[in-house]
C-alpha positions in Angstrom: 0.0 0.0 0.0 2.8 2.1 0.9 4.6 1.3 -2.5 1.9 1.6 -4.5 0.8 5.9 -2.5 3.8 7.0 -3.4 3.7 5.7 -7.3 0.2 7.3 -7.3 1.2 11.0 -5.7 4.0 10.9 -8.0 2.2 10.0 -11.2 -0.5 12.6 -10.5 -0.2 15.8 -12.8 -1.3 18.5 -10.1 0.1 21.2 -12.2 -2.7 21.5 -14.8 -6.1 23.8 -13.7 -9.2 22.1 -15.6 -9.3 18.3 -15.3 -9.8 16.3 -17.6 -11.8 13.1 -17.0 -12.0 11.5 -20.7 -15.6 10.8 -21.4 -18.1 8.7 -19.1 -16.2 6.0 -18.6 -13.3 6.8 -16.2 -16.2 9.0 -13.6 -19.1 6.6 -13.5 -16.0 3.7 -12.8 -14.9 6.6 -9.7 -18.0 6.8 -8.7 -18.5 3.6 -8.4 -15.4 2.3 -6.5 -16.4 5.1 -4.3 -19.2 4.0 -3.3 -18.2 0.8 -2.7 -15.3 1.8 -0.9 -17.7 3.9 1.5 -19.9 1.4 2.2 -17.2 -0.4 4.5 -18.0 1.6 7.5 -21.1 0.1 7.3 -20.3 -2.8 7.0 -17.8 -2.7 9.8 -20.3 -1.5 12.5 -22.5 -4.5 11.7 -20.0 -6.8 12.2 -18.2 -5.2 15.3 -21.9 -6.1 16.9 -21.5 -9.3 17.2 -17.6 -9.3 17.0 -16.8 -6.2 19.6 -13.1 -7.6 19.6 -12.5 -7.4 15.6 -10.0 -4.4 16.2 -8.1 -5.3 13.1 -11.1 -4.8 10.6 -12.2 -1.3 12.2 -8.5 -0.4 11.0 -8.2 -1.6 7.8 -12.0 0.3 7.1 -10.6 3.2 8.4 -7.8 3.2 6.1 -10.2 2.7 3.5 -12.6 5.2 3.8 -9.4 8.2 4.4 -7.7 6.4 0.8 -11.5 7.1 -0.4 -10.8 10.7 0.4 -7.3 11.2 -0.2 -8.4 9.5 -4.1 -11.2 11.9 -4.7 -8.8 15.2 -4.1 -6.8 14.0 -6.1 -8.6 12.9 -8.7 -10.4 16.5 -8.6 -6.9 18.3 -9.1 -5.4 16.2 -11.4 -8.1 14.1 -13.7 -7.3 11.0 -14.8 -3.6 9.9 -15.5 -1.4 6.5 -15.2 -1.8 6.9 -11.3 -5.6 6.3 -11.3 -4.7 2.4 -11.8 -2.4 2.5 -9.3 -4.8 4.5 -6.8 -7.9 2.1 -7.7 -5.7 -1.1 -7.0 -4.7 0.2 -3.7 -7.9 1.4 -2.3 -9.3 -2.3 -3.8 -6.2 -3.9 -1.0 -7.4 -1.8 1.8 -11.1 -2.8 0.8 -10.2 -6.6 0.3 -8.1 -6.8 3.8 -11.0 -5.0 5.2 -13.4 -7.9 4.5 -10.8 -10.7 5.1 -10.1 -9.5 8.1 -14.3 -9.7 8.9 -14.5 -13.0 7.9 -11.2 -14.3 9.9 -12.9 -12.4 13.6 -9.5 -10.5 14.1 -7.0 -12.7 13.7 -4.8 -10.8 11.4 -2.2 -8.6 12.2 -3.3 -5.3 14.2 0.2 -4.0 13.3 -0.4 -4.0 10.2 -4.0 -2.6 10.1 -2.6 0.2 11.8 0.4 1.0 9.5 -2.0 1.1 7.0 -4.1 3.7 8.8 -1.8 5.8 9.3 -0.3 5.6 5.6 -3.7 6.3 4.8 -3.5 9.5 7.2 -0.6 10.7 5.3 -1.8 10.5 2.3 -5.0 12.2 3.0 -2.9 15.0 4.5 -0.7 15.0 1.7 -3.7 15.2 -1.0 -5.3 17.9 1.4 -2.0 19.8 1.0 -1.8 19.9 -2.7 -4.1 23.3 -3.9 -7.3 22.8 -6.6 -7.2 23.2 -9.7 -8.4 26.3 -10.4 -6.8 29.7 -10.5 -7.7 33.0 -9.3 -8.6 35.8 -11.4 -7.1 39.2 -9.8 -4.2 40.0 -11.3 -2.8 41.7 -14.3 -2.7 38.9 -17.2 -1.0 39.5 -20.8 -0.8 38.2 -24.1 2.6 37.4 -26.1 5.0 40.1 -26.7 2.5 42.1 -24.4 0.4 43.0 -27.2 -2.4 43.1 -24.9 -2.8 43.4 -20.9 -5.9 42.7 -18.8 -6.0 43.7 -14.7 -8.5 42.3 -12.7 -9.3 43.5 -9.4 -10.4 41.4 -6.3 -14.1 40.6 -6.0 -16.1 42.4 -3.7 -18.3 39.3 -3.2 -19.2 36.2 -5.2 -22.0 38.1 -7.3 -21.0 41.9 -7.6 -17.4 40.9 -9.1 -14.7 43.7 -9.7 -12.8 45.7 -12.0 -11.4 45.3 -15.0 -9.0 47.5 -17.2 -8.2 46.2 -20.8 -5.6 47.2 -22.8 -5.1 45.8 -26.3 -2.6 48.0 -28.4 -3.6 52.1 -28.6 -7.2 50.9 -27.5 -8.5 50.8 -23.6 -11.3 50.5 -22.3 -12.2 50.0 -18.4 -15.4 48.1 -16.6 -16.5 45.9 -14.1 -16.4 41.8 -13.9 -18.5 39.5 -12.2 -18.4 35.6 -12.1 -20.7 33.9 -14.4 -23.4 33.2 -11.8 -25.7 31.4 -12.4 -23.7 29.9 -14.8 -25.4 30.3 -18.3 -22.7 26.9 -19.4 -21.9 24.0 -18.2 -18.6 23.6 -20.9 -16.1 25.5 -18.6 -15.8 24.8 -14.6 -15.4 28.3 -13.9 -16.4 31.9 -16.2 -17.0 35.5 -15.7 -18.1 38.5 -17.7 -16.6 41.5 -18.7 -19.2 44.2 -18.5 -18.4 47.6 -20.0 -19.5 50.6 -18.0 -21.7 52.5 -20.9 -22.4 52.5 -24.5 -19.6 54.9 -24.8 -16.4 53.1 -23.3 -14.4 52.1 -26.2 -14.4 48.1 -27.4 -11.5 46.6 -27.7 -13.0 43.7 -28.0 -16.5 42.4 -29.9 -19.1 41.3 -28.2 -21.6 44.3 -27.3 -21.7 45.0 -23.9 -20.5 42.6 -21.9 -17.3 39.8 -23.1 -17.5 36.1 -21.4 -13.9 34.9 -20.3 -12.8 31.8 -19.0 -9.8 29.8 -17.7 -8.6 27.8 -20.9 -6.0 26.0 -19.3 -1.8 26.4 -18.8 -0.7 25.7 -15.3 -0.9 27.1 -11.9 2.6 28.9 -12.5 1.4 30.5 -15.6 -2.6 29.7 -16.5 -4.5 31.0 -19.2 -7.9 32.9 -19.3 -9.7 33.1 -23.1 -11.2 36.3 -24.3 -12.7 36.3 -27.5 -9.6 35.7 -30.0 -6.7 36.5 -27.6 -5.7 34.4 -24.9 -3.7 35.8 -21.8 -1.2 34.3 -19.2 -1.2 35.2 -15.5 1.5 37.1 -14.4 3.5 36.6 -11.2 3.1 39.6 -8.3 6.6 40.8 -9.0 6.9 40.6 -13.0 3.2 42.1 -12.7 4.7 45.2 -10.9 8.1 45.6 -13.2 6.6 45.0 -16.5 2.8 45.9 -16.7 2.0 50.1 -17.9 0.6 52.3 -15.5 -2.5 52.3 -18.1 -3.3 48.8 -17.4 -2.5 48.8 -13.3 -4.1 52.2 -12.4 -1.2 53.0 -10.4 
């Protein structure tokens, strides 16, 4: 179990912001090794009734039910990958030992059960460590060879958004944002609009009054968001405040 955590964390591809899960296939299969993997509690406690002294199976369910969680963070910031195999075979030991050890009233190891508890621990610790998978949007993003800049200020709340200064050659114009909510698409995990201020504010981009954006992927070092035909990396704090114009910032 030990062996096969440590191929899993290290297979996982944290780095990349939208997941991507392939189709039907690979979440109804999560799903459902989830939920059989959760039923174990369950099936522990009716067992431990008439077997209060089967220690050794209340361990190896406990270490199922945290690998249950550590698997489903991870899965949620990484997709699917080479380590999903090795993750669904070792949540499938802990399950199998769980039942084993039901059916033999106790007489395995307890050592054992509670090493794998406590790997189990560690690796819902580590998962819990690791950040999502999506970005924020405040900050200054631009396009290549800064042909274009976009600053995004912090949201006042979820629904009221911020604001926005775009800057695409000689051409600026300045609004607020707000995050797409309710969402009007279910295509992108998470979107937000562009509103202009009036009819008068100058376009730099078409789309009438208000422009949708999105994250379209990159990493969390440098991820993308997608305006209508231009797509902009995020900037880091201190290249933000070196290289962006005072235009874009406001300061």
């Amino acid at each position: 179990m030990a062996a096969g955590l440590v191929v899993t964390f290290v297979w996982a591809d944290t780095s990349v912001l939208v997941p991507e899960f392939g189709g039907m296939l690979a979440p109804v299969c999560v799903a459902l090794l989830g939920t059989v993997l959760a039923c174990m509690p369950l099936v522990i406690v009716m067992q431990l009734r008439r077997r209060p002294r089967n220690t050794v199976a209340a361990w190896w369910a406990g270490a199922a039910v945290l690998l249950v969680a550590a698997f489903l963070i991870v899965l949620a910031a990484a997709g699917t990958g080479p380590w999903l195999l090795c993750c669904a075979v070792v949540m499938l030991v802990a399950c199998t030992a769980t039942l084993v050890a039901v059916r033999s009233d106790g007489q395995g190891s307890p050592s054992a059960a509670r090493g794998a508890a406590a790997t189990a621990v560690v690796s819902l610790a580590a998962a819990a460590s690791w950040p999502g998978p999506y970005t924020n949007y405040p900050g200054v993003w631009s396009a290549p060879q800064a042909s274009a800049f976009l600053s995004l200020t912090r949201p006042h709340d979820l629904e009221q958004g911020g604001q926005y200064t775009l800057r695409i050659g000689t051409c600026t114009e300045r609004g607020d944002w707000a995050f797409d909510y309710p969402k009007t698409s279910t295509w992108e995990p998470v979107q937000i609009w562009l509103n202009r201020e009036d009819e008068d504010t100058a376009a730099c981009l078409p789309g009438g009054s208000a422009v949708l954006a999105y994250i379209a992927g990159g990493t969390r070092a440098a991820p993308v968001i997608q305006l209508p035909g231009l797509r902009l990396v995020k900037q880091s704090d201190a290249h933000s405040i070196r290289s962006v114009p005072t235009a874009v910032t406001g300061r």
